[in-house]
C-alpha positions in Angstrom: 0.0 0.0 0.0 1.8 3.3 -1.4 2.0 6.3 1.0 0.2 9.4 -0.6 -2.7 10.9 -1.4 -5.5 10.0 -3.3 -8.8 11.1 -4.1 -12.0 8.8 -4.0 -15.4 9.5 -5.6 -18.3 8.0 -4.3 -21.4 9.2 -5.8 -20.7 12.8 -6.9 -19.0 13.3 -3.6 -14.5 13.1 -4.2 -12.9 12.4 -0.8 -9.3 13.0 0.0 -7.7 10.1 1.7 -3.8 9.9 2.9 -2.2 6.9 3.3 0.5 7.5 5.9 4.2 5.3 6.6 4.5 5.5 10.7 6.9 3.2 12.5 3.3 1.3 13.8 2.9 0.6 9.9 0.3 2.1 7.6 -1.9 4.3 8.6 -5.1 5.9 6.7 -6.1 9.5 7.3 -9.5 10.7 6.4 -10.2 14.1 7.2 -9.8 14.7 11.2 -9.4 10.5 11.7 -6.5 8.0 11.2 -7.3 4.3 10.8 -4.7 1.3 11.0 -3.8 -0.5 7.3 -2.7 -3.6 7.3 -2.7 -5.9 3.8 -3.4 -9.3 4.1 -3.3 -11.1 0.7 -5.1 -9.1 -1.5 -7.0 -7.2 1.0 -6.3 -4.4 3.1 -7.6 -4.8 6.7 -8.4 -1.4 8.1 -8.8 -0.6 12.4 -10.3 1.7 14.9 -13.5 2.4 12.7 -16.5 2.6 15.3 -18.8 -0.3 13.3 -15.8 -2.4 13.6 -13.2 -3.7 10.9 -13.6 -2.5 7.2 -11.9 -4.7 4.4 -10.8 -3.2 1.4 -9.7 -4.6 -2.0 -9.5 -2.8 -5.5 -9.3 -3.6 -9.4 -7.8 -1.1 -11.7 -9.6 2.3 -10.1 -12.6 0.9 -8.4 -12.6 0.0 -4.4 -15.0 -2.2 -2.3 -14.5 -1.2 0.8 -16.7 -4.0 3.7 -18.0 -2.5 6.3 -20.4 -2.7 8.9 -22.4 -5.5 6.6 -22.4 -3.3 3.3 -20.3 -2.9 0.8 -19.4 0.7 -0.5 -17.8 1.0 -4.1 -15.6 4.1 -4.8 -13.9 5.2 -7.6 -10.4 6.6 -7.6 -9.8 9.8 -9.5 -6.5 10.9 -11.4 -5.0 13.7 -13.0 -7.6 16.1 -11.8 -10.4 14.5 -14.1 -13.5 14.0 -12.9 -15.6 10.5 -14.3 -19.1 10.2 -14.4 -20.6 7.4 -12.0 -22.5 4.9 -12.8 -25.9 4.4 -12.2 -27.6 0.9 -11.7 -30.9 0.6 -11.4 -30.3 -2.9 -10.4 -28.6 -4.3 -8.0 -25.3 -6.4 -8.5 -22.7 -7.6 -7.3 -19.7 -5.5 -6.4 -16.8 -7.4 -7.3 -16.4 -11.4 -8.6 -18.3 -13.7 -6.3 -20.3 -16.7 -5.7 -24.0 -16.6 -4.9 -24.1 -18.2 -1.7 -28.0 -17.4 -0.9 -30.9 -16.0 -2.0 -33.2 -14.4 0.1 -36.3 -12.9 -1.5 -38.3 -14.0 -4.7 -40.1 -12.2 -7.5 -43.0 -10.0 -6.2 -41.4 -10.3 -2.3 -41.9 -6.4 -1.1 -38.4 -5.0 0.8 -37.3 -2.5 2.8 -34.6 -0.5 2.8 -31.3 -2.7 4.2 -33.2 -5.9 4.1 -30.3 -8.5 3.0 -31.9 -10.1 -0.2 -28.5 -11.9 -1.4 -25.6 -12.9 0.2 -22.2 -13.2 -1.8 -19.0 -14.8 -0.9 -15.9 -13.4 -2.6 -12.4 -13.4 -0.9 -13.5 -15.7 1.7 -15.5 -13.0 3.0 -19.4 -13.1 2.9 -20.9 -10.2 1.4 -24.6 -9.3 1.9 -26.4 -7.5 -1.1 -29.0 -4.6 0.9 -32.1 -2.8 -0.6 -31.0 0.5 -1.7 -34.7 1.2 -1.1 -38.1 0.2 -0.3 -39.6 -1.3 -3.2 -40.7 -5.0 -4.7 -38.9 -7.1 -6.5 -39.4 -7.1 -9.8 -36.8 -10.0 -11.0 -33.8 -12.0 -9.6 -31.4 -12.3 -12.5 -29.1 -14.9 -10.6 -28.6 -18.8 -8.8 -27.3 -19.9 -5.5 -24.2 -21.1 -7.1 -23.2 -19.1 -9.8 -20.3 -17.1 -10.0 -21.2 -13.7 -10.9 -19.3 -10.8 -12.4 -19.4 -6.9 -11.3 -22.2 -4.3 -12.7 -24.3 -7.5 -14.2 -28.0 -6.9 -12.2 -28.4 -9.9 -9.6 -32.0 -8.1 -8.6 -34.3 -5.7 -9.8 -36.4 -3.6 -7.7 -39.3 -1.5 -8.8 -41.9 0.6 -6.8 -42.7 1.5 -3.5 -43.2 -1.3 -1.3 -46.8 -1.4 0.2 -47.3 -2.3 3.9 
């Protein structure tokens, strides 16, 4: 893990995040807080965060950054450009994994949060949360499968109805 600064987008929202050399090792600075880096493998195990331990692992630009039972994609930036985002009205699956389970079924109504499929990848489990309340309108994937990042795994449509 290079020291320096780099620039994250998530959303529309670019966040400047230092990597720092210490005799402790690694540490990562965001804004008025510093968080202990460590890699392991592939990943990069991140301390002192108040939900716990965050995992992080990257491909090319993008981040998934675990945390606290969702996963967060960001995008690095470079050279003082600024990429669009993308937007999925589905959802899908962060980063190469294996449907381990699928929670809901066409028509189920879901809230905001509710796990509907869980992921491993890395030999971490990853849960798949609403983004919103709404039904679901298709599940584009089988307990088994491996499945690739940006392909829709569930499509939700609506407003959920109590």
């Amino acid at each position: 893990m290079p020291a320096g600064r780099i620039t994250l987008r998530a959303g529309e929202r670019d966040q400047a995040v230092d990597v720092v050399d210490t005799s402790d090792g690694p540490v990562v600075r965001i804004d008025d807080e510093s968080f202990r880096a460590t890699a392991e493998g592939h990943r990069i195990r991140v301390e002192g965060a108040p939900g716990g331990i965050a995992w992080a692992v990257s491909a090319g630009d993008i981040r998934w950054v675990y945390y606290d039972g969702c996963v967060y994609e960001l995008e690095q930036q470079s050279d003082g450009r600024r990429r669009g985002t993308r937007h999925q009205g589905s959802l899908s699956a962060p980063m190469p994994a294996t449907v381990r389970q699928i929670r809901v079924g066409v028509g189920d109504a879901v809230q905001r949060g509710d796990t509907l499929i869980v992921l491993e990848a890395m030999k971490m489990e990853l849960p798949v949360r609403a983004n919103a309340d709404g039904l679901v309108a298709a599940v584009r994937c089988a307990e088994g499968e491996l499945v690739q990042p940006g392909l829709p795994l569930i499509e939700l449509t609506g407003t959920a109805r109590a």
